[in-house]
Each structure stands twice: as C-alpha cells, then as structure tokens.
C-alpha positions as CSV (number, residue, x, y, z in Angstrom):
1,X,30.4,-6.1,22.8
2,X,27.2,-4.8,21.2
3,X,25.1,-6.8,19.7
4,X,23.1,-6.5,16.7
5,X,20.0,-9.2,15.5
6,X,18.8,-10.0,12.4
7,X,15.0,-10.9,11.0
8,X,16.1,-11.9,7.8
9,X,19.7,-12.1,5.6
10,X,21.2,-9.0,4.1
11,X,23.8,-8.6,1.5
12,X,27.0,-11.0,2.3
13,X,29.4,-7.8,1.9
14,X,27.3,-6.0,4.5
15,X,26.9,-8.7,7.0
16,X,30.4,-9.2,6.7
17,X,31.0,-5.2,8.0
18,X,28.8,-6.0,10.6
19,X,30.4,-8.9,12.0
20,X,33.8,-7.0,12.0
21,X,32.6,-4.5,14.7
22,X,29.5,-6.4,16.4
23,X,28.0,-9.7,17.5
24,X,25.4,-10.7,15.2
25,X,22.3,-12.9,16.4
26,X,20.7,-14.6,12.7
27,X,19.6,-14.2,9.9
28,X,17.2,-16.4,10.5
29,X,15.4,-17.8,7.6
30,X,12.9,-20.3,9.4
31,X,9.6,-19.1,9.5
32,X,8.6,-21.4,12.2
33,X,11.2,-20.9,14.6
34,X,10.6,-17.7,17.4
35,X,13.4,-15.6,16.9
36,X,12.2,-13.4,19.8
37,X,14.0,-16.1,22.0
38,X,16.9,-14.3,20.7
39,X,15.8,-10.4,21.1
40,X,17.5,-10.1,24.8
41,X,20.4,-8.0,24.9
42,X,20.0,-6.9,21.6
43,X,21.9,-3.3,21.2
44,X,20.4,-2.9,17.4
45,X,17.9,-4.6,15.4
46,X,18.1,-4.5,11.6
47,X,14.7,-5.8,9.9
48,X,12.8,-6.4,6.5
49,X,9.2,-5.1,6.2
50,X,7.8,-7.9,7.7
51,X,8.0,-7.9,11.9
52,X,6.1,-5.7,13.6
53,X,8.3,-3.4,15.4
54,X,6.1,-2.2,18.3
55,X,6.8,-1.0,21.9
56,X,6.5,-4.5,23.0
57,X,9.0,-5.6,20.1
58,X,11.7,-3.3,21.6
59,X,10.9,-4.0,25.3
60,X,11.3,-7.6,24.3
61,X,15.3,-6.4,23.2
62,X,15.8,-4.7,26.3
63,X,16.6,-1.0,28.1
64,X,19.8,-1.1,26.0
65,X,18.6,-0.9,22.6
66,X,19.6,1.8,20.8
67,X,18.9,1.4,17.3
68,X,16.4,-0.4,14.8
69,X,17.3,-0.2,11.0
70,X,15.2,-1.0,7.8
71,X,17.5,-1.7,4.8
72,X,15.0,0.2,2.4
73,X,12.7,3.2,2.3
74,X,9.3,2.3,3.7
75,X,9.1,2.1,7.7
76,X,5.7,1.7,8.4
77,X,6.3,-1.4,10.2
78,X,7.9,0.3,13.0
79,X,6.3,2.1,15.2
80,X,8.5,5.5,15.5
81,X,6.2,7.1,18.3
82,X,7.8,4.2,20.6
83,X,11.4,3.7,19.3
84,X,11.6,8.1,20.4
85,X,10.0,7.2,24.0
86,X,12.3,4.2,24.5
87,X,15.5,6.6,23.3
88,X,15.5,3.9,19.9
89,X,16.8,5.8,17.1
90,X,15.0,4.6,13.6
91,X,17.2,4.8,10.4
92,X,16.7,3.4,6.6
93,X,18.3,3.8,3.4
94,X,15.4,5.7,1.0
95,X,17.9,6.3,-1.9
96,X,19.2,2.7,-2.2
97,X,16.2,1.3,-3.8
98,X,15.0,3.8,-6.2
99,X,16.7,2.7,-9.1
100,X,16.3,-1.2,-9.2
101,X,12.1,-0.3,-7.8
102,X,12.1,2.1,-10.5
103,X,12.9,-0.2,-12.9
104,X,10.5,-3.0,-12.0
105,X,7.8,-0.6,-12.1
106,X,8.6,0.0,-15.4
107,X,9.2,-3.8,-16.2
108,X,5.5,-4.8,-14.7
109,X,4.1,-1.7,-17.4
110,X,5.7,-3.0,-20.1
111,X,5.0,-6.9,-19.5
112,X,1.2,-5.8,-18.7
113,X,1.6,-4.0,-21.9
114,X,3.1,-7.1,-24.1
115,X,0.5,-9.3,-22.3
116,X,4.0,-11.1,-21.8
117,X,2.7,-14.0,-18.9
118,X,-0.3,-14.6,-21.3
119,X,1.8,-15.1,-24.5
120,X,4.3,-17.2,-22.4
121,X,1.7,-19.9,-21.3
122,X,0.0,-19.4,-25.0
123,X,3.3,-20.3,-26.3
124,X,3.7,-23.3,-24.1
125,X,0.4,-24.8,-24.1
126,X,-0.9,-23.7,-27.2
127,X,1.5,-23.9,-29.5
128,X,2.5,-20.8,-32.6
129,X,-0.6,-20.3,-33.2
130,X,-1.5,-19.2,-29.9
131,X,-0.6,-15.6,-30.7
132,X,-3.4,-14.5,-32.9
133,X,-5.5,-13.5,-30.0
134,X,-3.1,-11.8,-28.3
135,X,-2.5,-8.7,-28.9
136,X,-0.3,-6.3,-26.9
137,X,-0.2,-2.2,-26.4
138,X,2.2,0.1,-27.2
139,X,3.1,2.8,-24.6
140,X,4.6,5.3,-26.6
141,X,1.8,8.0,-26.8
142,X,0.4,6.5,-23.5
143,X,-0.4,8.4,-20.6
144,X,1.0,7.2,-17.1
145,X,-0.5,8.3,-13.9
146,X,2.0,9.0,-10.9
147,X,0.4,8.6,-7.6
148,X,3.6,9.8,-5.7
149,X,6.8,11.8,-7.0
150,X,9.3,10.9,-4.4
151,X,12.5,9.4,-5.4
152,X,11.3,6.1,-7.0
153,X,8.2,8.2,-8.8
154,X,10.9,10.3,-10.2
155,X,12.7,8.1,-11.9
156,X,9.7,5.9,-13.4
157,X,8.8,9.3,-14.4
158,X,12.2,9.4,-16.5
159,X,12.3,5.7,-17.4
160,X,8.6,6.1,-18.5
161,X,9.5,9.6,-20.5
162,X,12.5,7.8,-22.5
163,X,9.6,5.5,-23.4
164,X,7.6,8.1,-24.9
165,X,5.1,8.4,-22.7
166,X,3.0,11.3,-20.8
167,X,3.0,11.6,-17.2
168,X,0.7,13.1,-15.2
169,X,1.5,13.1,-11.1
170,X,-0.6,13.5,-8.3
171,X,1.2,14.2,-5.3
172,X,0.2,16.8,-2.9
173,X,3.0,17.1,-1.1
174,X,5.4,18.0,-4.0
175,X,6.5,21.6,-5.4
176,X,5.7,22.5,-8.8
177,X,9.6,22.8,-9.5
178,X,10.2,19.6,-8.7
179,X,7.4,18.9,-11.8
180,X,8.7,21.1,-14.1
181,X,12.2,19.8,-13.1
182,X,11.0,16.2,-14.2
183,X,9.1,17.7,-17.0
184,X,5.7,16.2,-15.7
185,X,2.1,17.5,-15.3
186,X,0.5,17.5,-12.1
187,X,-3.1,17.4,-12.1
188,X,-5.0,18.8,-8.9
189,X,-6.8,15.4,-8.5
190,X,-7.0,12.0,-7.8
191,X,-10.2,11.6,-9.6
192,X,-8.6,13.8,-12.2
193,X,-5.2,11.4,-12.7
194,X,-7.6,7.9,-12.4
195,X,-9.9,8.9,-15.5
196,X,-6.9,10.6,-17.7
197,X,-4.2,7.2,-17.3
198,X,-3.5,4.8,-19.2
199,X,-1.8,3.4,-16.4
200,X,-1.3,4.0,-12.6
201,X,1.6,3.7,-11.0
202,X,1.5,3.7,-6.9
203,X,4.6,5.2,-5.1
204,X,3.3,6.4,-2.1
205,X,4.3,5.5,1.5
206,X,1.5,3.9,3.4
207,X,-0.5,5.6,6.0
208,X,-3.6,6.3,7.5
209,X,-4.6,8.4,4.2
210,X,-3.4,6.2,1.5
211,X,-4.4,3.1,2.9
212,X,-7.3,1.6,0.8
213,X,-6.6,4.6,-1.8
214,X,-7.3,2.2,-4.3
215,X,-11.0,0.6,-3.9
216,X,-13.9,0.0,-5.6
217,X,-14.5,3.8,-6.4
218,X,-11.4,4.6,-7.4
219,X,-11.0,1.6,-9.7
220,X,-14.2,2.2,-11.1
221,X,-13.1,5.5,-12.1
222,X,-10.1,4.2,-14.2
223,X,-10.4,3.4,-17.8
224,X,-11.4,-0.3,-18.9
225,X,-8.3,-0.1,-20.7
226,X,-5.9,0.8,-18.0
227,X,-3.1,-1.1,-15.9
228,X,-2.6,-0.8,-12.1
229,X,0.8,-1.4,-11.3
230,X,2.2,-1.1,-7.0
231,X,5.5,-1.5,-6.4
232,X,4.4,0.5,-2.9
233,X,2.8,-1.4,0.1
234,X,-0.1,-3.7,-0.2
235,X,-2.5,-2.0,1.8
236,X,-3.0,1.1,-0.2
237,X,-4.8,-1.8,-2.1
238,X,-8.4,-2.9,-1.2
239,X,-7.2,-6.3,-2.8
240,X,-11.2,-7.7,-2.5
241,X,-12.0,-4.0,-4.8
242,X,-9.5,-4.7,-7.2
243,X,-10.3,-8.4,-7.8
244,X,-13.6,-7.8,-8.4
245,X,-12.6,-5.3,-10.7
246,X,-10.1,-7.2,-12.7
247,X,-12.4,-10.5,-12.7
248,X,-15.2,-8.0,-14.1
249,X,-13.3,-6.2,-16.4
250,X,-13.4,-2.9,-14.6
251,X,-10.0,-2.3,-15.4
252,X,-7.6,-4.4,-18.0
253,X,-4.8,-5.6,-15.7
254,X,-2.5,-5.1,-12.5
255,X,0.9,-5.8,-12.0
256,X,1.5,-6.4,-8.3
257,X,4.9,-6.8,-6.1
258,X,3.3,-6.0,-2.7
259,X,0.5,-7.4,-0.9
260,X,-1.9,-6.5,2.2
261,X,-0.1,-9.7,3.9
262,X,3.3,-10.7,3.2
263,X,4.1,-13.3,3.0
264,X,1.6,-13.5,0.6
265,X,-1.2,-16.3,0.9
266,X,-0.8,-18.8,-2.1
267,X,-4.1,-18.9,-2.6
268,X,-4.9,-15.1,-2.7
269,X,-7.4,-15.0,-5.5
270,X,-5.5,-12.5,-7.4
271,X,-2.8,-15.2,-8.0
272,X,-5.7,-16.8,-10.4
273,X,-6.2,-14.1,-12.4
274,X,-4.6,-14.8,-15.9
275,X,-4.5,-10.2,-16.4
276,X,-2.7,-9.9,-13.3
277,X,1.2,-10.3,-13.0
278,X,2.9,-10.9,-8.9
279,X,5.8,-10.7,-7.9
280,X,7.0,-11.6,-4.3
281,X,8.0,-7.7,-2.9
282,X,11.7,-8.0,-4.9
283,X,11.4,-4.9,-6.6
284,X,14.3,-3.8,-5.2
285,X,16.0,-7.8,-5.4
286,X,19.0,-6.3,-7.3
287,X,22.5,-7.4,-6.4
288,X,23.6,-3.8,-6.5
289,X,20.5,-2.7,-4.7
290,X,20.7,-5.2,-1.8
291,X,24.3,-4.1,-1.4
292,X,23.0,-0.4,-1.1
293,X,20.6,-1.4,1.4
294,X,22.9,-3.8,3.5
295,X,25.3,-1.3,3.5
296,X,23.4,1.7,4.5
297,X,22.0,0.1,7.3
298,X,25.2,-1.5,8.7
299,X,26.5,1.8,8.9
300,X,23.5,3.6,10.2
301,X,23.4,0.9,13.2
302,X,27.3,1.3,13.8
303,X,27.2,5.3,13.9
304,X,24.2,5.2,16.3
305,X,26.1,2.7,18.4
306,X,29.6,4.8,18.6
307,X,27.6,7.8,19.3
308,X,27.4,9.4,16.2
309,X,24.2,10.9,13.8
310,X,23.3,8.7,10.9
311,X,22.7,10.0,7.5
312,X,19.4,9.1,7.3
313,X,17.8,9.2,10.8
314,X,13.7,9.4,11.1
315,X,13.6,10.4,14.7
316,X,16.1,13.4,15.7
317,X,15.0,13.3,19.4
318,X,15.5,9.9,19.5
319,X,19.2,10.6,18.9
320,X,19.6,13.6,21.3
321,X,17.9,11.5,24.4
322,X,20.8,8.3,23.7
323,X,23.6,11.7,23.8
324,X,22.0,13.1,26.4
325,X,21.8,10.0,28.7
C-alpha cells in the first residue's frame, strides 16, 4: 500500500480522501518531535511552507517517492531541480487560495487604513475619549500599487477597484490585456509604482530577484504616508529595512502575514511596533480555502501515484521519467 506523510494537518474532508486510498504517516503538530524518523518508505509527501524540501529531504523518503505536494501556490521551499533528478513529481493548488489571500490583503489595507489595532487598545485602555487622536484614511480616491498581477493580484485588484480605488501594477511578466482586462495601469517601474502609492501590495513569488525587493531604498522611495502590506513570502522583505523605516517614520504603516522565518520569532521587533499589523501566514486560513487546498493536493498525490498527470504539475519531466520507468 502507498504511503503518503504529512508535515502538518490539512482539511478533515481531505485527509479523510486520503486515508480511503493510502496509508497516512502524521499530521504531526509537535514541533519538537523529528518527524524525519517517519520519512522511510514514504510514496508521497504533502507539506506546508515550512520544511525544507531538498535532495537530502527526499533521499531521506526513499527511491520510491514519487510525489511531493504543497496545498497552496508558493513552492519555493522545495527544491524542483531535485524532485525532476530523483523522478519526484512537484504539484500545488495556485487557484485555491486566491480568494480568501485576496481578501486578507484587502482586510490588512483597510485595518491599516482605520488604524483599527490602535483604536482597539485606545478603546481598551484609554477609555471614549481615546479616539480624538486617532484619526483614520479613506481609500476611496487612493491609489494602490500592485507588485504582482497573478491570480491573487488580480483579484485585490477587483476587491480594491469596488472600493474605489486606483491601481497601478508593476509586473513584468504580465500582458497588457491582462491590464486592460482588470482595468488597471501598469507603470514601467518599480521606482515609478513606490513614489505614486498610497499603498503597496506584494504578490509576487519569491526568488532570487524579488528577494529583498523591499529594502531600505525602496522604502525610502515610498511616500511617508503609505502602507506596505505582504500577504507574499517574507523574504521579499529586508525586515531590519523596514523596521527602521516604520520606527522612523519612513513610511506610515505595514500590515504583515509572512515573515523571513516562520515560525515567526516572538520577539521579532516588528511585533513592537504599534503602526504595524501581523498576522501568523493564515491568509488563506479560510474553511473553504483550506478545503480547496486539502483537496487539490490529495488528488494531485493520488493521480501521480496511479499513474496519471495532475492538473497542476510544476515539473513535466518529472512525470514522463516515473511513466517511463
């Protein structure tokens, strides 16, 4: 019987499929324990953000893996390059977690916006009359600034439009249908998006060229009156930069759901700030989104297993090597 392991619980529906069709080693939810112990003989592996799946990851699984999964969009924790060379097929579900992602981005603007964690603990410590200081921004009329247009950057781009607000993109990589189909601007710049936004929105994957996008120079290039909001990966952040910026009042405020390590330290110094907002990478945390994600990699891992191509699969050759063997 194949067997499939687990770094950390996915939705109860699709662990339940999983279960029906394969031996499952975890969840396993103590951080202390060595789950590797458990790796041998593992036929698929289905992971968070957090492990690092390397070459020596895989080896530690065995000759027959055939399949590692990430139940969301970002798979820069696995390392592709070896999964292809060891025949490992590498699958996610990108579409599952646009919406509820989307969403939070959005819900971090607004709360920046509202100065909604500063009014909360004025309220509670302070009393009514805490308010008169504390005055919040509208965004109708605001311009955000898009640095990615991929699914998720698409539809804050929508959310953010219903709001009445301007959005400018910068994104390379995109057409200038898919920016007239969205009904956004796209600005031939980095530089050029930093100094026009009233807030910036990252939705970029991380690699070699995005990580550490965001550092001193490009924060000191943003208004004094702007938000920085990543619902993306941490690194893209120099966190150091954008303390210093936020305790110096380079910029007004950040709303943060990923960090450069996860789990994130509790005394990261960013935590202190009373203009920053965190949140502990559950962007995607809905109940219909975790279901999406569950089940999109349940099935991936299954098809791989019986010998069929996944929707969603990253490596191609990775697939014609396991049908070829």
């Amino acid at each position: 019987m194949n067997r499939v392991w687990l770094d950390s619980p996915i939705h109860e529906d699709a662990l339940a499929r999983l279960r029906e069709a394969v031996e499952v080693v975890g969840p396993f939810r103590d951080a202390t324990a060595d789950p590797r112990a458990d790796l041998a003989g593992a036929h698929g592996l289905i992971v968070s953000s957090m492990p690092e799946i390397n070459g020596e990851f895989m080896d530690a699984a065995g000759p027959q893996l055939r399949v590692v999964a990430r139940p969301g969009i970002g798979i820069d924790n696995i390392d592709v390059g070896a999964a292809t060379a060891r025949r490992v097929a590498v699958v996610h579900t990108p579409d599952a977690p646009t919406e509820p992602t989307a969403e939070h981005a959005v819900a971090l603007l607004l709360a920046l916006a509202k100065r909604v964690r500063e009014v909360d603990a004025g309220l509670r410590t302070r009393g009514w009359d805490s308010r008169g200081p504390l005055v919040g921004t509208e965004v109708a009329g605001k311009t955000l600034g898009l640095v990615g247009l991929g699914r998720i950057g698409g539809r804050v781009a929508q959310i953010a439009q219903a709001l009445g607000m301007h959005v400018l993109v910068y994104d390379p990589y995109i057409s200038e249908g898919r920016a007239v189909t969205l009904g956004v601007r796209l600005v031939e710049s980095f530089e050029e998006l930093l100094a026009a936004a009233d807030f910036v929105s990252l939705h970029t994957p991380l690699t070699p060229k995005t990580r550490g996008l965001i550092d001193a120079k490009a924060l000191a290039q943003m208004r004094p009156t702007a938000y920085l909001i990543n619902c993306a990966r941490g690194p893209v952040v120099d966190e150091a930069a954008l303390f210093q910026a936020l305790h110096d009042g380079v910029i007004a405020g950040a709303g943060l759901d990923v960090f450069t390590q996860e789990p994130a330290d509790a005394h990261n110094p960013l935590f202190g700030l009373p203009n920053v907002i965190v949140t502990p990478h559950v962007a995607s945390y809905t109940h219909a989104g975790l279901r999406r994600m569950g089940m999109g990699a349940v099935e991936q891992v299954l098809q791989v297993l019986q010998g069929e191509r996944p929707r969603h699969l990253v490596n191609p050759k990775a697939l014609e090597k396991i049908l070829n063997a």
